[in-house]
C-alpha positions as CSV (number, residue, x, y, z in Angstrom):
1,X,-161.7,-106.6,-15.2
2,X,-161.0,-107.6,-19.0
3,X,-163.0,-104.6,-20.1
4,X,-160.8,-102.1,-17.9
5,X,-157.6,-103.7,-19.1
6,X,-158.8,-102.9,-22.6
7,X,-159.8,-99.1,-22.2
8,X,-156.4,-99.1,-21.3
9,X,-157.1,-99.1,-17.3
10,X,-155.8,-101.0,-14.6
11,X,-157.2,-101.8,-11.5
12,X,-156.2,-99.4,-8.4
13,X,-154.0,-102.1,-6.8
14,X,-151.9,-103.2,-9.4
15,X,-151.5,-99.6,-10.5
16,X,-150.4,-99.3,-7.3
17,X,-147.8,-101.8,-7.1
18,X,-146.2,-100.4,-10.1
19,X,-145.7,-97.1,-8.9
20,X,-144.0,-98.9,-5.8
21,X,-141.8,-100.4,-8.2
22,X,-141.1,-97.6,-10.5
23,X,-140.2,-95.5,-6.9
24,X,-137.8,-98.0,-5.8
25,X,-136.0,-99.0,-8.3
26,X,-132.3,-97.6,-7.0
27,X,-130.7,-94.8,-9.1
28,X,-126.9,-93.7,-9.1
29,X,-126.8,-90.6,-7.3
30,X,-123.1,-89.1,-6.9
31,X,-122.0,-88.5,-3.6
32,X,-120.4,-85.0,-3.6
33,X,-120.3,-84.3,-0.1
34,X,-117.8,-87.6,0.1
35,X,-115.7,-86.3,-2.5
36,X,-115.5,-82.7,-1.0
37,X,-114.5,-84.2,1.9
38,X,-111.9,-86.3,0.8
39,X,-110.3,-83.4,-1.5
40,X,-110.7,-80.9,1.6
41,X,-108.1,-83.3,3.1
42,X,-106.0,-83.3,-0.3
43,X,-106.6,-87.3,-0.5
44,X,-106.2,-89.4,-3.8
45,X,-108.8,-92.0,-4.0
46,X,-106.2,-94.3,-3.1
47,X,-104.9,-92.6,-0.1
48,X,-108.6,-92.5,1.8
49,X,-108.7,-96.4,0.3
50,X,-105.7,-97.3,2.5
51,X,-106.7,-95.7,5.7
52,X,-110.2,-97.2,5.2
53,X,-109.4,-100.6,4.1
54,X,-110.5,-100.9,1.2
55,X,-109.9,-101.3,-2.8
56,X,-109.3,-97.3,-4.6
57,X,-111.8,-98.6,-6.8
58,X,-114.6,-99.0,-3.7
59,X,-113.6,-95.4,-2.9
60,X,-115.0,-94.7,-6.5
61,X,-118.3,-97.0,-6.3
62,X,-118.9,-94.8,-3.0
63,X,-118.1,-91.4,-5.1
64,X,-120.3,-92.1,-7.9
65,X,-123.2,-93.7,-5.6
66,X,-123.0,-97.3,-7.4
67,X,-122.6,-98.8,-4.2
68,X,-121.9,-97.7,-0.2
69,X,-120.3,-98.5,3.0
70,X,-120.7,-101.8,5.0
71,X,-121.3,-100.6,8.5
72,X,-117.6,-100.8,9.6
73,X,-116.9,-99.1,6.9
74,X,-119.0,-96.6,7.4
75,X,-118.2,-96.5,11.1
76,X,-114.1,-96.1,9.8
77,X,-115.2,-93.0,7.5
78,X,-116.8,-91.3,10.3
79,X,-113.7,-91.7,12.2
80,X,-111.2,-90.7,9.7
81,X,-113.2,-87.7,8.8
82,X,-114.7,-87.2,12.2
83,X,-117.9,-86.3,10.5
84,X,-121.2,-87.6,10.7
85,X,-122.7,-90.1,7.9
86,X,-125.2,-87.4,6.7
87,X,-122.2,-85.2,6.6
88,X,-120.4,-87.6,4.0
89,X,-123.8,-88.2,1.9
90,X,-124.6,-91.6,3.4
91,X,-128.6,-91.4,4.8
92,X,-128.6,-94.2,7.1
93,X,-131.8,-96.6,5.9
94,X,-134.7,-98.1,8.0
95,X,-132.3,-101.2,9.0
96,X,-129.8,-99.1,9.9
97,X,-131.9,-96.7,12.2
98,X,-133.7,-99.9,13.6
99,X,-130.3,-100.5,15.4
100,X,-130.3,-99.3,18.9
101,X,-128.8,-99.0,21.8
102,X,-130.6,-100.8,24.9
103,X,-129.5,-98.3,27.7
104,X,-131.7,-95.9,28.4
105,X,-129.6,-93.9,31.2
106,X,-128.2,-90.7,29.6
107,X,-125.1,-91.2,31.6
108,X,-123.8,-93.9,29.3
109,X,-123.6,-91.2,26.7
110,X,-120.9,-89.4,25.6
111,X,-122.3,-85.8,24.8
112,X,-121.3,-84.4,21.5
113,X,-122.6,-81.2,19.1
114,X,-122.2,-80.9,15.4
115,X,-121.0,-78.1,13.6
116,X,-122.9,-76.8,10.2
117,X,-120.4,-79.0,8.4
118,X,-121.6,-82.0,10.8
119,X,-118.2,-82.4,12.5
120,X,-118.3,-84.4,15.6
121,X,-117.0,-82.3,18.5
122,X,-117.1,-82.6,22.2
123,X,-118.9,-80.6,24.9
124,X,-119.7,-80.8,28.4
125,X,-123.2,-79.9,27.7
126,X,-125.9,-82.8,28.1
127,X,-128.8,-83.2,26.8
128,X,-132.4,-85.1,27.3
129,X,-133.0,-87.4,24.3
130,X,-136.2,-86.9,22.5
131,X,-134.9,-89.6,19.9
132,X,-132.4,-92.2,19.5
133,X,-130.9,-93.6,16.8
134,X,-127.6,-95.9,16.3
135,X,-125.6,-97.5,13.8
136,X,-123.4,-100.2,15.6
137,X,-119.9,-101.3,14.5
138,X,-117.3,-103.1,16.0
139,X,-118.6,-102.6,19.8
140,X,-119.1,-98.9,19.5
141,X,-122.4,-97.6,19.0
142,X,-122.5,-94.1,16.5
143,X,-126.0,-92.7,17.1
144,X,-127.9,-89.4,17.2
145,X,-130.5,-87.6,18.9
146,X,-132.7,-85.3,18.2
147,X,-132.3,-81.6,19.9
148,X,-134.7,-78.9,20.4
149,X,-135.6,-77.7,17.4
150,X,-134.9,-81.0,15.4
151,X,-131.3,-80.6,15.0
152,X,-129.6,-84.2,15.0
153,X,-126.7,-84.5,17.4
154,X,-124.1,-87.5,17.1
155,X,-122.5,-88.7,19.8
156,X,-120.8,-92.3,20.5
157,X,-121.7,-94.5,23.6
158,X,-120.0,-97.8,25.5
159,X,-123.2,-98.0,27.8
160,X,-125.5,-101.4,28.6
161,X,-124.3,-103.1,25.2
162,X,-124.6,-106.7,23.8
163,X,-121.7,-109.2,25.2
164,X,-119.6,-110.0,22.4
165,X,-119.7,-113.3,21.0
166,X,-115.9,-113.7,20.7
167,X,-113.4,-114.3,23.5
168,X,-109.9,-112.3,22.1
169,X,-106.4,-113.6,23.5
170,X,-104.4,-110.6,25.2
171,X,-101.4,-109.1,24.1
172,X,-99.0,-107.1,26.4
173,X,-95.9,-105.1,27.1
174,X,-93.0,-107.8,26.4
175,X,-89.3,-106.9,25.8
176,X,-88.0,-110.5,26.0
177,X,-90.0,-112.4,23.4
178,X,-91.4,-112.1,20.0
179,X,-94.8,-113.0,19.0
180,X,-97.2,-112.9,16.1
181,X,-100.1,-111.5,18.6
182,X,-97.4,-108.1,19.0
183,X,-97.4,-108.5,14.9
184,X,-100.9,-108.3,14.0
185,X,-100.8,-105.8,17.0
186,X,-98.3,-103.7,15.0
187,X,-99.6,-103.7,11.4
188,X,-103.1,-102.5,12.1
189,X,-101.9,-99.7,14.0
190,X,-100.0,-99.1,11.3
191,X,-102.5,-99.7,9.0
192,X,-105.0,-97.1,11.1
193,X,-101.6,-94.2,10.7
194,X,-100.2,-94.4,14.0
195,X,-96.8,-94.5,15.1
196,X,-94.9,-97.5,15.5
197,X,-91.2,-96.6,15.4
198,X,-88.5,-97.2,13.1
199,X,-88.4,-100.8,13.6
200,X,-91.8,-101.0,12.3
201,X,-93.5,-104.8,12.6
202,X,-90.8,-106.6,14.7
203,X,-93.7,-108.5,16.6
204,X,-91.7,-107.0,20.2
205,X,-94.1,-105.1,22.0
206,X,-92.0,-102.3,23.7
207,X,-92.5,-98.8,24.7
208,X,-93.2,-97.5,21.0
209,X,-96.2,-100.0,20.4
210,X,-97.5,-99.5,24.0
211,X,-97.7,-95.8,23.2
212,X,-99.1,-96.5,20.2
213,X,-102.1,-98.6,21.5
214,X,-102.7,-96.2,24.3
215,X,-103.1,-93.4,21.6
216,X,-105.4,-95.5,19.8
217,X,-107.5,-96.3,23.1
218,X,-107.0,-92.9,24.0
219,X,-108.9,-92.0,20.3
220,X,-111.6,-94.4,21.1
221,X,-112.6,-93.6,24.0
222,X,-111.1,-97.2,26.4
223,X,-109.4,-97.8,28.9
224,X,-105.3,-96.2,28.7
225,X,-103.7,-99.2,29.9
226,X,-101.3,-100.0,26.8
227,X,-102.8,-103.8,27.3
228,X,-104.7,-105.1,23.8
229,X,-107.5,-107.1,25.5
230,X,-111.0,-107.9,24.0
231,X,-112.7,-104.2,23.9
232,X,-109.4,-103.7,22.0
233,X,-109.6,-105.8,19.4
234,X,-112.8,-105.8,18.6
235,X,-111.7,-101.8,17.7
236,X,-108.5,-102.2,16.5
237,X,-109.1,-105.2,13.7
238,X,-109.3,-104.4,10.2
239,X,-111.6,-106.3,8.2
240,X,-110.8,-106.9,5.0
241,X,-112.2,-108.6,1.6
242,X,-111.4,-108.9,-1.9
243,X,-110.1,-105.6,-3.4
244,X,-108.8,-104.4,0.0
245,X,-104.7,-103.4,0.6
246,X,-102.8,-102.0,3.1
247,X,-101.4,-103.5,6.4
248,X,-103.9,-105.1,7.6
249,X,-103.9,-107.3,4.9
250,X,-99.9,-107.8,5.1
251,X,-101.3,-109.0,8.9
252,X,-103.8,-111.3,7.4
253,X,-101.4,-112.9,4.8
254,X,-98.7,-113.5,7.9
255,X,-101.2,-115.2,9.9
256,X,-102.7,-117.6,7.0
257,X,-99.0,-118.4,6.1
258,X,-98.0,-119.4,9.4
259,X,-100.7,-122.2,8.5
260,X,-99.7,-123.6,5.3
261,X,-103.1,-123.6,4.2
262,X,-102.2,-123.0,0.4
263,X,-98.4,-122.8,-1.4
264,X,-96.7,-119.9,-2.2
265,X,-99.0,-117.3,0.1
266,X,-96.8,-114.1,-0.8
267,X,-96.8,-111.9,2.1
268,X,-97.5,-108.2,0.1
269,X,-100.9,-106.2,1.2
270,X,-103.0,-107.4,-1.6
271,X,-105.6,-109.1,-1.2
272,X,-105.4,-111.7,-4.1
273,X,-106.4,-114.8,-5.3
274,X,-104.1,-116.7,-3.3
275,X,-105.5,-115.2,-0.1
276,X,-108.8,-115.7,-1.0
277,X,-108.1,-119.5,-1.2
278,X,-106.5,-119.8,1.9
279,X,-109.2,-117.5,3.6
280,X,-111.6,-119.8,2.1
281,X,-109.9,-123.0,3.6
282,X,-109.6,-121.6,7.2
283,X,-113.2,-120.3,7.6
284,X,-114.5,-123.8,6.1
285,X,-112.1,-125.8,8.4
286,X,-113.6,-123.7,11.4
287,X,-116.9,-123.7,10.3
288,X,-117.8,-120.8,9.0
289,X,-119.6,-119.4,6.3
290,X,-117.5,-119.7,3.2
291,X,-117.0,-116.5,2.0
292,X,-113.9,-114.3,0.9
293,X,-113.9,-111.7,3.9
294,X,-111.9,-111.5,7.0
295,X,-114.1,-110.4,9.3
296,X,-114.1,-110.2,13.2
297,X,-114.7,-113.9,13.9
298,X,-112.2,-115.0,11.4
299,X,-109.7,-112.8,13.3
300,X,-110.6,-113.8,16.3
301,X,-110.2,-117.1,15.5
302,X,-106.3,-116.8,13.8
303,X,-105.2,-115.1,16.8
304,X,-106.3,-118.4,19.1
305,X,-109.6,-117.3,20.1
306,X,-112.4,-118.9,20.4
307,X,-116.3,-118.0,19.4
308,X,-119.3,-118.5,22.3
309,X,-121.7,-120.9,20.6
């Protein structure tokens, strides 16, 4: 072994686990087919970066391939550009592709075909599924399947899926009363570009906001009622973290105010210091992990929820 290390050899195995090393070791690749898109819509970094969420600057990371999408925010880029993750330059990785749906009926699915530019569009056509694939987010699987002649179709589904582990409060048509459900209601669908009326975030859920959430519902394929029950939120919600702006972090900042969790919690979209503190402070006093992003349960959990053990 000493003599092969001296000619200047090394044994097949660690030569081996070099190479791995030397072939993983992860490479900025830009992501063009992100910025084409985004410039096909005659966006500004910043404008996608409010309708997804997220800091301009994370628009950039995902440009320049330093970094890319959580799955929510992946699943909220396929929806604002109602193109498939492929079709944006994200390959989903073996993780990602391990995450299925458990149905097996085909008439949970939602057929779909793609376009050369992998635009999703509907069709009445069905097909048998030779392969599945998902990516799940938010209560809404995105998957693919694999056609005759290996073309990848992406469809979405709301078939035999995993309960959710959080129990949502409801928020409904009410003229006479103001609340902060109707609030949050109203900022993030605001923050997701719909319509709320001139009143804007009033926290009265009239005709304007039902309308609103039944175009939303309508978008994502629920139930029209105009009521914001569980399958709702779990769609609706924003997550946000550190670097994010917008509405839904105006909604965020309302709700940990109302709590007097920290002084001087300035109610203005950014996601700062001051709201990482108090974030910080809620998710410890509910025990949560400690960690500076809004997520599902946390929401959930400011709106007077409750989490199944």
């Amino acid at each position: 072994m000493s003599e092969s290390r001296q000619d200047g050899y090394l044994p097949e195995r660690e030569l081996h686990d070099i190479q791995q090393k030397k072939s993983t070791k992860p490479t900025a690749q830009p992501n063009s087919l992100l910025r084409q898109a985004r410039r096909k819509h005659a966006w500004s970094q910043g404008d996608l970066a409010e309708r997804i969420g997220v800091a301009k600057e994370t628009i950039s990371r995902w440009e320049n391939g330093v970094s890319r999408p959580q799955p929510q925010q992946l699943n909220r880029l396929c929806g604002t550009f109602q193109m498939t993750p492929e079709a944006l330059g994200f390959v989903l990785d073996p993780l990602e592709e391990e995450i299925a749906s458990r149905s097996e009926d085909p008439s949970h699915i939602q057929s779909a075909h793609i376009s050369d530019e992998g635009v999703i569009s509907s069709s009445p056509k069905r097909y048998f599924l030779s392969r599945r694939r998902a990516l799940v987010a938010g209560g809404i699987a995105l998957g693919g399947i694999t056609l005759a002649g290996g073309t990848l179709a992406w469809f979405s589904f709301q078939g035999q899926q995993t309960p959710s582990p959080r129990h949502w409060p409801t928020a409904a048509y009410d003229l006479h009363h103001q609340t902060a459900l109707a609030r949050v209601v109203q900022w993030m669908l605001q923050a997701r570009q719909y319509d709320i009326g001139s009143t804007g975030v009033d926290g009265i859920f009239g005709p304007v906001t039902q309308f609103a959430v039944k175009a939303f519902q309508k978008d994502h394929h629920l139930p029209e009622d105009g009521i914001v029950n569980s399958s709702t939120w779990e769609l609706l919600i924003m997550p946000t973290d550190t670097g994010s702006r917008g509405s839904q972090v105006s909604a965020l900042q309302e709700r940990l105010r109302e709590l007097h969790l920290v002084s001087q919690l300035t109610v203005d979209g950014e996601f700062g210091p001051q709201t990482v503190k108090a974030l910080r402070l809620f998710r410890q006093q509910h025990h949560l992990q400690v960690k500076d992003v809004a997520d599902l349960d946390t929401w959930c959990l400011l709106l007077g929820g409750s989490l199944s053990k």
